[in-house]
N, C-alpha and C positions, 0 to 999 in steps of 0.2 A: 287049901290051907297048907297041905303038906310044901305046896313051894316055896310060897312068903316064908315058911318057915326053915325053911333049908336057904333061902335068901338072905336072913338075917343070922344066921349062925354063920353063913359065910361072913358076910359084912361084920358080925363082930370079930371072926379070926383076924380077917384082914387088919382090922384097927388097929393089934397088935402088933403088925408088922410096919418097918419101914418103907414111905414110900418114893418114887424118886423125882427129881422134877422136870417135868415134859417141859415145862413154857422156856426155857433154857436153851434144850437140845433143837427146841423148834425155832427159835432165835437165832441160835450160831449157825441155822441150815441155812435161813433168808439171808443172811451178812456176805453168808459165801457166795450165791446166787446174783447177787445184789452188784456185784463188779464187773462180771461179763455182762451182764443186764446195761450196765451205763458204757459200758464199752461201746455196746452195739449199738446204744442210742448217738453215742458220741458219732461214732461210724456213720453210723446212719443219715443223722445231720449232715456231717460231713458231704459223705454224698450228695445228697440232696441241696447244699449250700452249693458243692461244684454246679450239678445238674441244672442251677439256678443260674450261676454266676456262669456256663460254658454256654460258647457261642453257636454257630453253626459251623458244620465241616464241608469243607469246598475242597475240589479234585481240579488240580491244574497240572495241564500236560507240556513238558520240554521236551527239547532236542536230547537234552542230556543233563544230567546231574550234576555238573562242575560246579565243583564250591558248596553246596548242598548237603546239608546234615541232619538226620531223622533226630527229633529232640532238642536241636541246638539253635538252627539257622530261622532267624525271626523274619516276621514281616512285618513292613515297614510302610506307615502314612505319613509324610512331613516329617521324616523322622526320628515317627511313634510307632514306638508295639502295637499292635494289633491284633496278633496272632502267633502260631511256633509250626512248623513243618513236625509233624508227628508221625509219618510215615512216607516212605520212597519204594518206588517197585515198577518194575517195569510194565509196558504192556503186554496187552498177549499175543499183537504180532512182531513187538519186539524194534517195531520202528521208534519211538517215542518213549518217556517213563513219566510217569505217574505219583503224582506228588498231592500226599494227604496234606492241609493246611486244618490245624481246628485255632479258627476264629475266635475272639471274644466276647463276651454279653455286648459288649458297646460297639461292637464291629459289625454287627447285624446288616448294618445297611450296604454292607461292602457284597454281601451275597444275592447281588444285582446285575443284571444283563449285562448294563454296560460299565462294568466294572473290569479294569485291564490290571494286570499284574508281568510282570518280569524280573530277571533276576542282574541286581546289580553287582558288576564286578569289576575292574581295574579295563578300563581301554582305552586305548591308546592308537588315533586316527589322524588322517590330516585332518579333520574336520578339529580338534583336540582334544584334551585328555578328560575324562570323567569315572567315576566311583575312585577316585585315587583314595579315600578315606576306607574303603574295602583293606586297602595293603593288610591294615593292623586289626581291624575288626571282622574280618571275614566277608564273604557273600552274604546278602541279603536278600531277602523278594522285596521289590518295589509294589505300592498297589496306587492304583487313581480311580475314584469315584467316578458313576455319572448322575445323571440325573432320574433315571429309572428306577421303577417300582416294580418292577417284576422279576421275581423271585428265579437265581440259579445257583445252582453249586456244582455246576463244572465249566471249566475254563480252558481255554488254547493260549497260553501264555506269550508274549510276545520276547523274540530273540535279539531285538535291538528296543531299546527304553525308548518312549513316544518324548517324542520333540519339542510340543506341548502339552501340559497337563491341563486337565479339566480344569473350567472355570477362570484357565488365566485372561487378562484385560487384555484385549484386540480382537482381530478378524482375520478370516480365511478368504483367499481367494485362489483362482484356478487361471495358471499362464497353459498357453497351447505353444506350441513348439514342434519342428520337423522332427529333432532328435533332441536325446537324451544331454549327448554333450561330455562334458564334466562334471554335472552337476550330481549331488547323494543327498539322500535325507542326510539335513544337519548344514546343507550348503546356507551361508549365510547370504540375507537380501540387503543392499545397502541403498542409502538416500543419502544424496551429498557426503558421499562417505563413510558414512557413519550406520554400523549395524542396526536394523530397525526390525530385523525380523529372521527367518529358516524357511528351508522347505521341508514341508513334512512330511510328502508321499508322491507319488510317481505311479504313474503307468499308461499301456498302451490304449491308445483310443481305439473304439470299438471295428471300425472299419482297418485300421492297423496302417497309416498314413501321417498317424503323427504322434506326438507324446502328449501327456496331460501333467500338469505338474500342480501341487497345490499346496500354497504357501502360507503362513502365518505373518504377519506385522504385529507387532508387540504394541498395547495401548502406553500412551495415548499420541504415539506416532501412526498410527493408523487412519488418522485424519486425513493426513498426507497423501494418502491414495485417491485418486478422482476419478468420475469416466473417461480424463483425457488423460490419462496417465500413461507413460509409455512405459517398455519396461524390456532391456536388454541381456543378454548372455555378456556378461562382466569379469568370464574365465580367463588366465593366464595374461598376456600381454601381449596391444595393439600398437605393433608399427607400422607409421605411414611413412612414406615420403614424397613430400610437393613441393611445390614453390619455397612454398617456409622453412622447408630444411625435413629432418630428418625428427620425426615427432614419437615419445614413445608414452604410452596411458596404460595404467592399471590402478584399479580400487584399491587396494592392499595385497601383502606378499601373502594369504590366508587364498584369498581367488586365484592367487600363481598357480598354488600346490592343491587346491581341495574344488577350487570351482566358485560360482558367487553370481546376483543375478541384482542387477541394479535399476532403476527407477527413479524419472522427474517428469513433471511435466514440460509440454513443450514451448517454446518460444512463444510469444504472440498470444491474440486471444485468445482464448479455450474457456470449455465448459471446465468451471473449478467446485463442481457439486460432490462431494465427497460418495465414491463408493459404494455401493450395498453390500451387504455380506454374500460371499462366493459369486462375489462380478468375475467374468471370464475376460483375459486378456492376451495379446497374442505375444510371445517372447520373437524378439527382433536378433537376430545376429551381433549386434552391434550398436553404441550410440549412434555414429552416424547415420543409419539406415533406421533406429527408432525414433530421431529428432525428425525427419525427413517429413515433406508434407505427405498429404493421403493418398495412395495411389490409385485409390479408387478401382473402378471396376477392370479387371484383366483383360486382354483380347489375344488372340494365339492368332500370330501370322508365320507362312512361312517363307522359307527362299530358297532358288536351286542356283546351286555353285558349278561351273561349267570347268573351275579349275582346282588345282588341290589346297585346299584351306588348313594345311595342317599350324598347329598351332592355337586353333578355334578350339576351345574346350567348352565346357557345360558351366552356366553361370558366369558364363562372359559377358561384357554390358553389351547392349545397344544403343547407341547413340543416335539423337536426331542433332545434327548442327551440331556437335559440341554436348548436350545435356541429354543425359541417364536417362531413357525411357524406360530400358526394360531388361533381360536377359535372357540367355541363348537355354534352352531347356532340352533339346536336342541334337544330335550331330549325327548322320546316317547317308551310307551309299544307297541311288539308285539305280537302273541300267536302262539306257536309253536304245531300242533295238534300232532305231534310223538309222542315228548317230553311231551306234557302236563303239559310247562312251560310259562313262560313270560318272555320273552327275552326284554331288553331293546336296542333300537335302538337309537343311538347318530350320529347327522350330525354336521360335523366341516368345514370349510374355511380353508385351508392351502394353505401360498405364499413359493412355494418352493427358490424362488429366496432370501427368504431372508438368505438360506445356505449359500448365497455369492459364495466365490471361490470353496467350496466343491459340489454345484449343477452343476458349469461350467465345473468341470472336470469330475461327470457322464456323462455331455453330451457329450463331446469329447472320454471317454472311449465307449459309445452308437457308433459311430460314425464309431472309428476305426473295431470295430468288425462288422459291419454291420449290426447293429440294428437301431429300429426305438428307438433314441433319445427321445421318449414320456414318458409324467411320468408314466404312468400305467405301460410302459414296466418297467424302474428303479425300483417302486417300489415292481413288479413282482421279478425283481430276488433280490433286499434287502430280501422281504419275504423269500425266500430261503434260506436267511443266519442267520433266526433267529428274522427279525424284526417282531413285535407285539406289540401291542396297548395293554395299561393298565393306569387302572382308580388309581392314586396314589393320598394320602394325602398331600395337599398343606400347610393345615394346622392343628395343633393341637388341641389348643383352638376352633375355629368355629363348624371345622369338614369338612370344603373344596375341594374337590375334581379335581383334573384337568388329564388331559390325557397325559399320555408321551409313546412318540414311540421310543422303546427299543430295543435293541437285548437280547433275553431270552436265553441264555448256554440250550442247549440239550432239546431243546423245540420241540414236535413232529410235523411230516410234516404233512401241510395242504394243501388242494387246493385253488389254488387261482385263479383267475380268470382276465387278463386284462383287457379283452373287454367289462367288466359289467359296464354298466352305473346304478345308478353312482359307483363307484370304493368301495367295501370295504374292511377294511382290516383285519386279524386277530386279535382275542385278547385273552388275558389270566388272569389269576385271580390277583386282586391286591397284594401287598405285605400284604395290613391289612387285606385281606379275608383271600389269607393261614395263617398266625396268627389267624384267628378265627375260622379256620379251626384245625391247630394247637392245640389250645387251648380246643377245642370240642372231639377232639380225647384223649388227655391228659384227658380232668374231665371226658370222657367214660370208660379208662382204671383205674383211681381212684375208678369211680364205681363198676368193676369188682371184686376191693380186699374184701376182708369177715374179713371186721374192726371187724365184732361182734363174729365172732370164734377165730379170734387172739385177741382181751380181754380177751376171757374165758379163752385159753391155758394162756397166760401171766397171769392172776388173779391166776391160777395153779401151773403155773412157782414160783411166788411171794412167793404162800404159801409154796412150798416144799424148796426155798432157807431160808425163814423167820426160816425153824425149823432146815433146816443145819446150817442155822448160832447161831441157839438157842443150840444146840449139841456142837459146838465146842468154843461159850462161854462158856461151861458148864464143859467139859469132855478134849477139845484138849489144851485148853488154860494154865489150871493147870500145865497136864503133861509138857508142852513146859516152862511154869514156872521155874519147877523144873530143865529139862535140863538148860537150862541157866544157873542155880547156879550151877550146877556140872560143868558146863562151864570155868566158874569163878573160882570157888576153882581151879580146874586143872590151869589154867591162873598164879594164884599166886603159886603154887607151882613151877613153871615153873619160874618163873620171880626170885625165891628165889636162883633156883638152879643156875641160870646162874649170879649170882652176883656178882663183882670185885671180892670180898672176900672170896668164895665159895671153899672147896676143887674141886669141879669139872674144875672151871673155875682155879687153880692155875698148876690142872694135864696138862690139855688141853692146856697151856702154855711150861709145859717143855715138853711137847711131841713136841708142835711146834718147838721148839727150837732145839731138835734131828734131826728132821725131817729138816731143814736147816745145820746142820751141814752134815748130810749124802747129801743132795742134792751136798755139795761145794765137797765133798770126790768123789762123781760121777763124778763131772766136769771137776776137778783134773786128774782122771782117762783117761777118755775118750781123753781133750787134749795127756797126753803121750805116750795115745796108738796112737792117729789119728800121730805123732810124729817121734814112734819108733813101727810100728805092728808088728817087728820080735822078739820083747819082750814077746811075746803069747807064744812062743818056746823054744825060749832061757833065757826067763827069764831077769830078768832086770840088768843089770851091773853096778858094783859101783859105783860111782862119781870118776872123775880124782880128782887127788892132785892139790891142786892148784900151779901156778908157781909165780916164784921171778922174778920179771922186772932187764931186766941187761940194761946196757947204750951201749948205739952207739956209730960207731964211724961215723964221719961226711962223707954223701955222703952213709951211710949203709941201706939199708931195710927192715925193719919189717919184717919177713911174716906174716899174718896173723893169726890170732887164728882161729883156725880147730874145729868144732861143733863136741861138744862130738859124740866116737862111727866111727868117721868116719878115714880112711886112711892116713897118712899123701905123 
């Protein structure tokens, strides 16, 4: 009791007193609270909105930073943003740097295996010019998708921009080639001219014997490519000169300076099936050597040269008759102990098929006789008939040398051998040896003559004609003088005596004159004997009397007058 009641005496002091108001103070606490509170939410959101909206962060590695800005320098799809370079730092052996990219919500798919990135910046090539829009906007990262789903975020960025991008329309194919050449990623491929494609990568093939080169054709000239496709090194510029004059070919002045690799199909039939993707094809030297027909399968023969073939280089033709079989692939000293000579050894490449129809028909003559259709055999009995290897001048001016396999006229028999691996064949001396052979025997036998005893006698000679002809200025010339004039006088006496007016020339006329009248008295003669020959005998008989014509009477008949001498 005593508490309620000390209770209620409180409670009514208090009544008395003023009291204050809580629900106020506790009002203007929350108002206050209440602003960092939506800050934070605000904040918060925020965050979480980035959180939401940020992509994935990819780590891609460079040679070096050029051009590259933490915060500023974007990356770029077709470009689009995609991303911002957020952080740059080297590595930690200091060879390479290290480049933060954070990605955006809708970039997701860029953080992909095969996804390439590079940085684009102003260069300037023979091949030509690209990122020239860099100048004013800065470097950027390039990126190209692929086609993978599997998840990366770090990358080796590439130091030269890919040539083709993902997903462009055409195909890839793969040329083999000895060497390199001219050619760089970026070299462009032509078809009649006309750019149809680049090469987009290079390297050495596995055994290290030749190049690989792997090319793009841009759709839908990509058609264009077939399995009979040839396809040439189209670098710089091809002078010939033949019969036709002096010829000069090149694709465009871009192949002059940077390189270029061309393609068509060839002449004539062909398989015209369009391509597969990454068909392999072999890069030829040259159009004329890719137009060419097939060479078909190789064969390595060799030959020993007994004299010096300088001028025979590596890649000199071979010729049979006139037409390109093959090429010289080696050139090397031997040493022959018999002889105590140095024989040079030459190895050549010959494609017999490129005879054509004249290789098809030794085979079938091999065939009929029942031989073995191999070429050692064929060339076993050619040798027979005279064939032999000789090193001839190709050229004048150089001094060039190439091989041609001949038939030699009355060339002596040698052994030959088919089964010798590898095959070699006969040879004989060049045309320009025996000429300097020729020529070596000729200035031998000029040596031979005694220039200096035939001077003397001639110096001899000289002087004994000097003094005959001193003699007969002297002594024969006078005398012959004088003849002549006795010549002459005689001449005009002669000329006097035979003159119109001459008694000799007036006798010699009536003599003529006699001598015509007896000729006509001969003539005379002879007809009346050829006449009357019994006149020799009897001597010649008067003449009849002539008679008096009397008159007829009408219907009466003449008779005839009777040839003197004769009966009536």
């Amino acid at each position: 009791m005593t508490d309620e009641k000390q209770s209620e005496s409180a409670q009514t002091g208090q009544a008395a007193l003023p009291r204050p108001v809580v629900k106020r103070r506790r009002f203007n606490a929350s108002l206050i609270w209440l602003i960092p509170a939506l800050a934070a939410v605000v904040g918060l959101s925020l965050v979480v909105s980035n959180w939401l909206q940020a992509g994935p962060h990819v780590v891609i590695s460079f040679q070096s930073a050029e051009g590259l800005e933490a915060g500023k320098t974007p990356v770029k799809y077709k470009n689009v943003v995609i991303g911002r370079v957020s952080k740059i730092h080297l590595s930690g052996d200091r060879s390479h740097v290290l480049v933060n990219v954070a990605l955006e919500k809708s970039a997701e798919g860029f953080a992909t295996a095969d996804t390439r990135f590079w940085v684009v910046r102003p260069r300037i090539g023979l091949g030509g010019v690209s990122g020239i829009d860099t100048l004013l906007s800065g470097a950027f990262i390039g990126a190209d998708v692929g086609d993978s789903t599997e998840y990366k975020d770090e990358f080796k960025g590439l130091e030269i921009p890919p040539p083709v991008t993902h997903g462009a329309p055409g195909r890839s194919f793969v040329l083999h080639s000895d060497d390199l050449g001219s050619l760089d990623i970026g070299s462009p491929i032509y078809y009649r001219r006309i750019q149809v494609g680049r090469v987009v990568s290079y390297q050495l093939d596995k055994d290290g014997k030749g190049v690989s080169l792997q090319i793009f054709i841009d759709g839908p000239n990509d058609r264009f490519v077939t399995r009979s496709s040839r396809f040439w090194n189209a670098s710089g510029v091809d002078v010939s000169l033949g019969a036709n004059g002096l010829t000069l070919n090149t694709q465009s002045l871009a192949t002059v300076l940077a390189g270029g690799v061309a393609f068509q199909d060839p002449p004539g039939p062909h398989d015209g099936t369009p391509a597969p993707e990454d068909n392999a094809f072999k890069l030829f030297g040259d159009q004329a050597t890719a137009m060419a027909p097939p060479d078909g399968t190789p064969h390595y023969i060799r030959m020993r040269f007994e004299q010096s073939v300088r001028g025979l280089a590596v890649d000199a033709p071979v010729e049979f008759l006139g037409i390109n079989i093959g090429k010289v692939v080696s050139v090397r000293l031997d040493y022959d102990e018999q002889k105590q000579r140095f024989p040079v050894v030459v190895g050549a490449v010959i494609y017999p098929q490129r005879l054509g129809a004249a290789y098809d028909k030794l085979e079938a003559l091999a065939r009929e006789r029942g031989e073995n259709p191999d070429l050692s055999q064929m060339i076993g009995r050619l040798v027979d008939h005279g064939l032999r290897a000789q090193a001839r001048t190709g050229n004048l001016l150089t001094g060039q040398l190439y091989v041609a396999l001949d038939f030699v006229p009355k060339t002596p028999k040698v052994a030959f051998d088919p089964s010798a691996k590898p095959l070699t064949l006969p040879t004989v001396p060049g045309s320009f040896d025996k000429l300097q052979e020729q020529l070596a025997e000729i200035v031998d036998k000029l040596d031979k003559i005694p220039f200096d005893s035939i001077g003397k006698n001639l110096d001899q000679t000289l002087a004994g004609l000097n003094t005959t002809i001193g003699k007969v200025n002297g002594e024969t010339l006078p005398a012959v003088k004088d003849t002549l004039h006795g010549v002459q006088q005689t001449m005009g006496t002669a000329n006097d005596a035979l003159a119109s007016d001459s008694p000799l020339q007036q006798n010699l006329g009536a003599t003529l004159e006699q001598v015509q009248r007896m000729a006509r008295s001969l003539r005379v003669l002879t007809d009346y004997l050829g006449g009357h020959p019994e006149s020799l005998i009897r001597g010649r008989r008067p003449d009849p009397a002539p008679s008096v014509p009397k008159t007829t009477a009408p219907n009466t008949t003449v008779p005839a007058p009777q040839p003197a001498g004769s009966k009536p």
